[in-house]
N, C-alpha and C positions, 0 to 999 in steps of 0.2 A: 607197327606196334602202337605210336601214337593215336593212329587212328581208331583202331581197335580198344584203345583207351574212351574213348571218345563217346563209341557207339554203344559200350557198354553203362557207362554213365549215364546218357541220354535216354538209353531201354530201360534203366534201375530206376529213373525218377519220373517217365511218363506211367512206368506200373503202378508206384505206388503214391500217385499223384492226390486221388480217393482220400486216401488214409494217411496222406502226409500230413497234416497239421492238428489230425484227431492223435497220431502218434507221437508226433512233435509233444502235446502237452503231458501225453501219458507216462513217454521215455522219460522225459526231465523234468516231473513233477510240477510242470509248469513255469520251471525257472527260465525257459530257453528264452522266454519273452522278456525278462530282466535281464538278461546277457545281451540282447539286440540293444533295450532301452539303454544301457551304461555305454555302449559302443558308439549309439548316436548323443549322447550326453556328451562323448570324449570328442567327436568330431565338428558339435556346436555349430550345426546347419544355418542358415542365417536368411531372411526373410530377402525374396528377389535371386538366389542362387539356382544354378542348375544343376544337377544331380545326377547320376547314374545308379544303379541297383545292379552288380553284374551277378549272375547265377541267381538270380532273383527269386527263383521257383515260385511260392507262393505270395509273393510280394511283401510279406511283414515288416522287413528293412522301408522299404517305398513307401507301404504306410503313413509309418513315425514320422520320414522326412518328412513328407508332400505335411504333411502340419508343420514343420520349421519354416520351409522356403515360402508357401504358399499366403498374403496372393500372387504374388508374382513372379516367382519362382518355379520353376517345376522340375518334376521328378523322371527320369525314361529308366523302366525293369523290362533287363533283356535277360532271355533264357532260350536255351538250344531244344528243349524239352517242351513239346508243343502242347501235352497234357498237362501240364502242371502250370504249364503259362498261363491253357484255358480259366486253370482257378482262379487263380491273379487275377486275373479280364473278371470274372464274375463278382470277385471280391468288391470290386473296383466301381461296379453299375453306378451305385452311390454318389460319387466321386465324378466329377467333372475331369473332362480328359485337358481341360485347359491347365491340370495339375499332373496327373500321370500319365505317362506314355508306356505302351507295351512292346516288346520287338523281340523276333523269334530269330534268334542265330548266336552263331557259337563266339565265346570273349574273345578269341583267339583270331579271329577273324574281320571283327570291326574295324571297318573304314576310319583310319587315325583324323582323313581331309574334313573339314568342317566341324570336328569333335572337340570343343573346350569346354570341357566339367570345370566349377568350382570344384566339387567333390565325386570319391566313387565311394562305394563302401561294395561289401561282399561277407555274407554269412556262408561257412560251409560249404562254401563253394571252391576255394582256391587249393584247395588239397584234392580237387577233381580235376582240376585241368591235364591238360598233357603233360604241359611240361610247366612247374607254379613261377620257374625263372623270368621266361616269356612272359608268363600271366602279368607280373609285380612291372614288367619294361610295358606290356602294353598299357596297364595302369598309368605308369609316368606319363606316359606319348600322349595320352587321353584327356590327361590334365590340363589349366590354364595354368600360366604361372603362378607358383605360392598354393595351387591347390593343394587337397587334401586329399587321402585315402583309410580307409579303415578296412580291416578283414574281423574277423569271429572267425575264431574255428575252436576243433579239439586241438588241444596242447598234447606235444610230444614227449613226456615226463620221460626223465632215465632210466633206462633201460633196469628191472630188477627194483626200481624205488620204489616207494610206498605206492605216491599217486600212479605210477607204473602200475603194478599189482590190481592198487581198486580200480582202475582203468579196464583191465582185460575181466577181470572179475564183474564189472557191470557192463560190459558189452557181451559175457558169452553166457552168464547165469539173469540178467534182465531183461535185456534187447533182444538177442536171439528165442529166449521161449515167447516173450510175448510176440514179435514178428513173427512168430510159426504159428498162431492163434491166429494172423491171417494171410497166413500161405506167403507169406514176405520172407520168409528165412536167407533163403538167398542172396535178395537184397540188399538186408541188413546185414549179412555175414561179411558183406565187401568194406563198414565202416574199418575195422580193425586191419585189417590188408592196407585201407589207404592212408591210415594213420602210420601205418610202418612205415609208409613212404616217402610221407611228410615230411620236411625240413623243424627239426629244432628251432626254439623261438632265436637261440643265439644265428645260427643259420640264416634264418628270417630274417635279420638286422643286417648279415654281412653282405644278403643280395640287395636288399634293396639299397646299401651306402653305395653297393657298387655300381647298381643301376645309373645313381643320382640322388636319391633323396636325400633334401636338408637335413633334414629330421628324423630321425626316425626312433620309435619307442614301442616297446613290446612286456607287455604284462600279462598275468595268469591272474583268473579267478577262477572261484568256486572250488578250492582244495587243489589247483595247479590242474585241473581237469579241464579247462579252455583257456584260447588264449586269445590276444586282441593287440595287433599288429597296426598302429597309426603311424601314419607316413604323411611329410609334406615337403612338396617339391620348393 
């Protein structure tokens, strides 16, 4: 079943690889890129650090950083979705690889041996995992000590609350017609499914205390409709 989690993830963001970041601005009015910037505001990258990007898709997170760390810092965006990485790599021509690193394989699976981040961060991505317990413990493993982590995601508002309501009301009356404009309905229909399955932000505090992390602190913006998970070991 995990795995079959997996491949369907993998197949949903190499399809709509294309249209990922032309729909990224159109879904969220262009906020999604203020939601990234406040995430790396919170996690206060630092010039000479090394970074990871996990679920990286189009690289926007990597980005932001590789201008915090860089020059002598650098950034590696891994992703299991070989189309969508492509974009990243293109995005990226620009950019001097002595700043960003590209790597094609699943979070779940990286080699913990020789891996010391100052930091990871992850948009959107840990409500995909197989399982987001494992996800938050390979984060820790991944870290140097005193590292950092940040997640972005959608928030899982109470079930019947307000932000609840406009919640499904703008995934199945704005996102779904316009993904059906270009044959993505499918797709996009899976946001809502993986948000059900999502861990609460209280949730999210109690795995990663239990993992290990020092710290931990979890907040919602934009009407309690995301939320933004900082963790340090």
């Amino acid at each position: 079943m995990r795995n079959k989690k997996n491949l369907q993830v993998k197949s949903i963001f190499n399809k709509i690889s294309c249209n990922y970041d032309f729909l990224n601005n159109l879904l969220s009015f262009g906020l999604h890129n203020s939601w990234k910037s406040k995430l790396v505001e919170l996690l206060n990258p630092k010039n000479g650090e090394n970074w990871a990007d996990l679920c990286c898709g189009t690289g926007d997170l990597s980005f932001l950083i590789y201008k915090k760390v860089m020059p002598n810092g650098s950034v590696t965006g891994i992703d299991n979705a070989k189309e969508i990485l492509n974009v990243a790599k293109i995005r990226s021509h620009s950019i001097s690889n002595k700043y960003i690193h590209w790597e094609k394989q699943d979070v779940l699976n990286i080699d913990e041996k020789f891996r010391d981040y100052d930091g990871i961060c992850m948009s959107y991505g840990l409500r995909n995992l197989e399982d987001v317990e494992e996800g938050i413990k390979k984060v820790f493993n991944l870290l140097t000590d005193r590292g950092r982590a940040g997640f972005l995601d959608f928030n899982h508002p109470k079930l019947n609350s307000l932000p609840d309501i406009f919640q499904k009301l703008y995934l199945r009356f704005i996102v779904i017609p316009i993904s059906t404009i270009f044959k993505l309905r499918k797709e996009y229909s899976y946001i809502e499914k993986s948000i059900k399955n999502f861990p609460e932000g209280r949730e999210l505090i109690a795995i990663a205390e239990k993992i290990g992390f020092r710290k931990v602190l979890y907040r919602t913006i934009f009407l309690n409709q995301m939320g933004i998970l900082i963790l340090e070991k």
